[in-house]
C-alpha positions, 0 to 999 in steps of 0.5 A, a space after each residue: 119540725 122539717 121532714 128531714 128534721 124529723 126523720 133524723 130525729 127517729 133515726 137517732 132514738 132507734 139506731 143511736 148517738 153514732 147516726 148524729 155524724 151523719 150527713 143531713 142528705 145521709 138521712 134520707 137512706 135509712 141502715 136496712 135493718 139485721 136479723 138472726 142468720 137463723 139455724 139452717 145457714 148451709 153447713 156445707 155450701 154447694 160446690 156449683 155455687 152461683 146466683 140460679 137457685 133453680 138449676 141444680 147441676 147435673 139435673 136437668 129439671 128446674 125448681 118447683 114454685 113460682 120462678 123469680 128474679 130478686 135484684 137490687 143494689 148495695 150501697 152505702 147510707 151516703 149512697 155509695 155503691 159498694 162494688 165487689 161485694 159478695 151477697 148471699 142468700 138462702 130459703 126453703 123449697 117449694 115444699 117449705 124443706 131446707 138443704 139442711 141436716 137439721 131441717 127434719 121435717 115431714 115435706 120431700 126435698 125438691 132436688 131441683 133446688 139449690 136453697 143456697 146462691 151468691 153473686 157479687 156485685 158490679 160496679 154500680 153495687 147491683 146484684 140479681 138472683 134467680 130464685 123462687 117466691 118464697 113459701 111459709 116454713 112452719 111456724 114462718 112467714 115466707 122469707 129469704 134470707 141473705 148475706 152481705 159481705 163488706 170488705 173483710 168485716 163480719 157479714 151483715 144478715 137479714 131476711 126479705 119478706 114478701 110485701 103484703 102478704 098476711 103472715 108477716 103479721 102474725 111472724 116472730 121475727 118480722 114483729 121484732 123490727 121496729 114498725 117504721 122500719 120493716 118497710 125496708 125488708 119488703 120486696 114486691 114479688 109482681 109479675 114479668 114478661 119473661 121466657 122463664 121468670 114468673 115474678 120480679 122483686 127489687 131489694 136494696 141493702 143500705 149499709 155501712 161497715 161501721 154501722 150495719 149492726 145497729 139495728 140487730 141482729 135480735 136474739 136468735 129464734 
């Protein structure tokens, strides 16, 4: 059986019948896996909405934790570029502490942090963030969770996850994902020369409006 025969052939039993349409060089791009929003999406978004978690306006200090830039592009399983669309992400402080009413735990609220940012995406379907490497919540692994927003469909959600790091393995969520699909939910956090930046991460989200969900989201947590 050919590479392509086979990879074809997976993406069918895990995702299925609706990927036969596909085209055969469609296959090489694989749906990013959903998953849960999870319980502490912003109930109020800021108002200084942009794509820097680090600053907080108003504030003159920046975020604890090792500064990062995230960025990838969106597109289409066909490859497309989808231009214009709206992604979001949001992620705990330093300190492992949501902006969130619910998240009561013990740990200070960094008020450098923003926790929550979107940008939209140019022409060729790229976007960046400013934000920092995520840290372990209680009971998680360090993740981002994020957003995108096709068209006026309903949002497709997931979360990133740090590449290589040891709590993946032990981590609820991260489990549920089909084993040959969570390298697609792996971003490599590797150090930049940068004037600000500590860390760099690329992260694609591959799509499609009438396919995004055939991968999750799982029962929420």
């Amino acid at each position: 059986m050919s590479r392509h025969a086979n990879l074809r052939r997976r993406l069918v039993l895990g995702g299925g019948a609706a990927l036969l349409s596909l085209p055969l060089g469609a296959v090489e791009r694989v749906l990013t896996p959903g998953q849960a929003t999870g319980p502490f999406y912003p109930v109020t978004p800021p108002l200084h909405k942009d794509n820097d978690l680090t600053r907080v306006e108003g504030r003159s200090g920046r975020a604890a934790g090792q500064i990062s830039d995230l960025s990838g592009r969106v597109t289409e399983v066909d490859g497309r570029p989808l231009a214009g669309v709206r992604v979001e992400i949001w992620q705990c402080d330093a300190n492992g502490r949501y902006r969130h009413p619910r998240d009561r735990q013990g740990a200070a609220e960094d008020p450098n942090f923003q926790g929550f940012g979107h940008t939209v995406t140019d022409d060729a379907g790229r976007y960046r963030f400013r934000t920092i490497r995520p840290v372990p919540y209680p009971g998680r692994t360090p993740h981002i969770h994020a957003s995108v927003f096709p068209g006026d469909d309903v949002p497709f959600v997931t979360q990133i996850y740090v590449a290589g790091e040891p709590l993946n393995e032990d981590d609820m969520l991260f489990r549920r994902v089909p084993e040959h699909l969570r390298p697609l939910l792996l971003a490599e956090f590797q150090p930049v020369e940068d004037p600000v930046a500590e860390l760099a991460a690329s992260f694609d989200f591959v799509l499609s409006p009438s396919l995004a969900g055939l991968f999750g989201p799982p029962p929420a947590a």
